[in-house]
C-alpha positions as CSV (number, residue, x, y, z in Angstrom):
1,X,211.6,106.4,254.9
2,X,213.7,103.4,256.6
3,X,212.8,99.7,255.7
4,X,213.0,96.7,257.3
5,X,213.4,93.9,255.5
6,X,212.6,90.1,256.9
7,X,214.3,87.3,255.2
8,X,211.8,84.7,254.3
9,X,211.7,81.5,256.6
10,X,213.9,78.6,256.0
11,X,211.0,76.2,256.7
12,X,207.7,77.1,256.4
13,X,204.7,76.0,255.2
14,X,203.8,77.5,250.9
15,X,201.6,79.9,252.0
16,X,203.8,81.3,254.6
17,X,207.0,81.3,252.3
18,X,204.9,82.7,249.2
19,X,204.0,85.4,251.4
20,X,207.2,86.3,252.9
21,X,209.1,85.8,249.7
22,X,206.8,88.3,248.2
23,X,206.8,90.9,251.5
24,X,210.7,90.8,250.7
25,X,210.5,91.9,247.5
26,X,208.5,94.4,248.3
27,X,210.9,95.6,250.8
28,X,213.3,95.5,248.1
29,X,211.9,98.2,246.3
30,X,211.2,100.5,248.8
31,X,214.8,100.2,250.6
32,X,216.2,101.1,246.9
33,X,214.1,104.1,246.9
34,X,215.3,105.2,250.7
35,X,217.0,108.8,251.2
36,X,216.7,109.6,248.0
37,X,214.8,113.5,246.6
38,X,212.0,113.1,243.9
39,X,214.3,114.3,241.6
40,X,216.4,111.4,241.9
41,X,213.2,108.9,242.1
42,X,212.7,110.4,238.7
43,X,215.9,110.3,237.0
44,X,215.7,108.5,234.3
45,X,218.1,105.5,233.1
46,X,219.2,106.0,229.7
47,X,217.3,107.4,226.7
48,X,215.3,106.6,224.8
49,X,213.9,104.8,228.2
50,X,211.8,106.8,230.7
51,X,212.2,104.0,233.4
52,X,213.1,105.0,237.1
53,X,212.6,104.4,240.3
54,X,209.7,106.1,240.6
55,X,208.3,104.9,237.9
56,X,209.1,101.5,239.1
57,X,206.7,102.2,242.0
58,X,204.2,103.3,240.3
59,X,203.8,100.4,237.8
60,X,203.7,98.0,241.1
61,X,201.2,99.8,242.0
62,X,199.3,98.9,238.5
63,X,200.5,95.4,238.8
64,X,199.3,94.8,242.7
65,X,196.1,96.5,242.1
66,X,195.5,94.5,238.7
67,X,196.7,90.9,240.1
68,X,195.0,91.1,243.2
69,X,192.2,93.5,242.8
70,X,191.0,93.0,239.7
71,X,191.5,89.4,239.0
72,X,191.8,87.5,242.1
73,X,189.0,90.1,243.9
74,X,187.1,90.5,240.6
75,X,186.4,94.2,241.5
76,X,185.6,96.8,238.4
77,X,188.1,99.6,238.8
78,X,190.4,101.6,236.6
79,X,193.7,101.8,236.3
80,X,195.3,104.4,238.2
81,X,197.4,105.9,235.3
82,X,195.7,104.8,232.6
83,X,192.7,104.7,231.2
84,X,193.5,102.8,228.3
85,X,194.9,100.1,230.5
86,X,198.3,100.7,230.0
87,X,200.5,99.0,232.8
88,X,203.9,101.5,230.9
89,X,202.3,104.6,231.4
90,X,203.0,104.2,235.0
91,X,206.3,104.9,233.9
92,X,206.2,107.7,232.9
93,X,207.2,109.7,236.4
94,X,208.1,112.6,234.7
95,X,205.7,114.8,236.9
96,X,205.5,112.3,239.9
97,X,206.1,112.6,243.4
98,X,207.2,110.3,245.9
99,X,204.3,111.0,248.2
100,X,201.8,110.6,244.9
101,X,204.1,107.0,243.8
102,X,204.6,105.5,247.4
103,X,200.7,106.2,248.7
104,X,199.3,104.5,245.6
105,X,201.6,101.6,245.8
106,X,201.6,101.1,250.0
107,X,197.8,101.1,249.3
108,X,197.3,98.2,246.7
109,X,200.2,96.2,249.1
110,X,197.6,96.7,251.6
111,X,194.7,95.8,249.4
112,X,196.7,92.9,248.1
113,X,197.8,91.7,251.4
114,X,194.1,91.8,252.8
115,X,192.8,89.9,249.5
116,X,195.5,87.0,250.4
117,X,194.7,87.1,254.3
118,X,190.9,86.6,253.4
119,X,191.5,84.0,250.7
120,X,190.0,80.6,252.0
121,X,193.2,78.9,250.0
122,X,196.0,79.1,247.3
123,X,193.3,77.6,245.0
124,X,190.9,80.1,244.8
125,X,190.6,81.7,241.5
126,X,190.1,84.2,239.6
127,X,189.9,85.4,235.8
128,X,192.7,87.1,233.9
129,X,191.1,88.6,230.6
130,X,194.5,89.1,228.9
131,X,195.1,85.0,228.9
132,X,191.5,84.2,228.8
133,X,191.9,81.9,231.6
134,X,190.9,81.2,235.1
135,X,194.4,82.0,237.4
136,X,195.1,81.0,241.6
137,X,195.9,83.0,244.0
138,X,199.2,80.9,244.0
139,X,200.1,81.5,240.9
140,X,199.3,85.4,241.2
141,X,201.4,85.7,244.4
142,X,204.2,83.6,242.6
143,X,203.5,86.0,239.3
144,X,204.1,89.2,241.4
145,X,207.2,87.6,243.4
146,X,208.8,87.0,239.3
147,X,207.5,90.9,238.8
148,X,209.3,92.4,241.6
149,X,212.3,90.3,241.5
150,X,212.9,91.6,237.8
151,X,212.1,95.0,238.4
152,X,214.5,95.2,241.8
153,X,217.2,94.1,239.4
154,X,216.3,97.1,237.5
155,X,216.2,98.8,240.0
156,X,219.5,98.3,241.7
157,X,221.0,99.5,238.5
158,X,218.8,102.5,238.5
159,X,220.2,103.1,242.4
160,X,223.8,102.8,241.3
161,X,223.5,104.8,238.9
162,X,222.2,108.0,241.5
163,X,224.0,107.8,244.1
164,X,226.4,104.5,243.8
165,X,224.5,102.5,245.9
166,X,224.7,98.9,245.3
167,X,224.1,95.4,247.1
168,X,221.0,93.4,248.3
C-alpha cells in the first residue's frame, strides 16, 4: 500500500480544514504502516505493552466507528473486538492481519466520512453515553483529529523501532 498524503489548506473555511486536518491524520497512520509484513504490523513495543501498529489500526477502527457511528449516527452496533466494549482489546493484534486491521478501519473512515458529508452542519449532535452528554460533530471530528495525532506519535516510535524509519 502507497499513501498519499494532502497537507491541509492554509485558508479554508472550519469545516473544510477540520476535515482535511483529520484526512491527514489518517494518512499518517497508514503511510507508517506502508511496506511493512504482518509480522512487523504486530511487533510489539516493549513489554509489558501489547501496542503496535497493528493494533493501532485496529483501535481506530473502534474509535471511528464509535465517534461517528454510534454517537453522531446513533446507530446500535457492536464493537468490532469487543463485546464488552473495550476500545484496548483492539490492541491486542496478536493474531491480526493487515488485510483483517486495514479493511475494518478503511471501512469506518468511509462510514465516518459519509456521516460528516451528510451532516446538515458542525452543530448537529449526538449523545456520548460515557460523558452523559449531548456532543457535535465538531467536537467529534476535532476529538478524533487529538486521537490520531497521539497515536501517530506512537506510532512513529513503533516504526523506528522496525525498520528505522522516522520523520513526518
Amino acid at each position: 500500500m502507497t499513501t498519499e498524503r494532502v497537507g491541509p489548506p492554509l485558508r479554508a473555511g472550519e469545516r473544510e480544514t477540520l476535515r482535511a486536518f483529520l484526512d491527514f491524520h489518517r494518512a499518517t497512520l497508514a503511510m507508517k504502516c506502508d511496506g511493512l509484513s504482518d509480522e512487523d504490523l504486530r511487533r510489539q513495543s516493549m513489554p509489558p505493552s501489547t501496542l503496535s501498529l497493528l493494533g493501532l489500526v485496529r483501535h481506530m477502527a473502534e474509535v471511528e466507528r464509535t465517534w461517528f457511528r454510534r454517537v453522531i449516527n446513533a446507530e446500535d452496533i457492536p464493537f468490532v473486538w469487543s463485546d464488552n466494549r473495550d476500545f484496548q482489546a483492539a490492541y491486542d493484534a496478536s493474531v491480526a492481519t493487515r488485510s483483517e486491521a486495514f479493511d475494518a478501519w478503511q471501512a469506518e473512515v468511509e462510514h465516518s466520512r459519509r456521516i460528516e458529508q451528510e451532516a446538515d452542519s458542525l452543530d448537529v449532535t449526538g449523545h456520548f453515553p460515557k460523558w452523559g452528554e449531548d456532543v457535535s460533530l465538531r467536537l467529534v471530528m476535532l476529538h478524533l483529529i487529538h486521537e490520531y495525532a497521539r497515536h501517530n506519535g506512537h506510532a512513529d516510535f513503533l516504526r523506528e523501532g522496525i525498520d528505522g524509519t522516522v520523520g513526518a
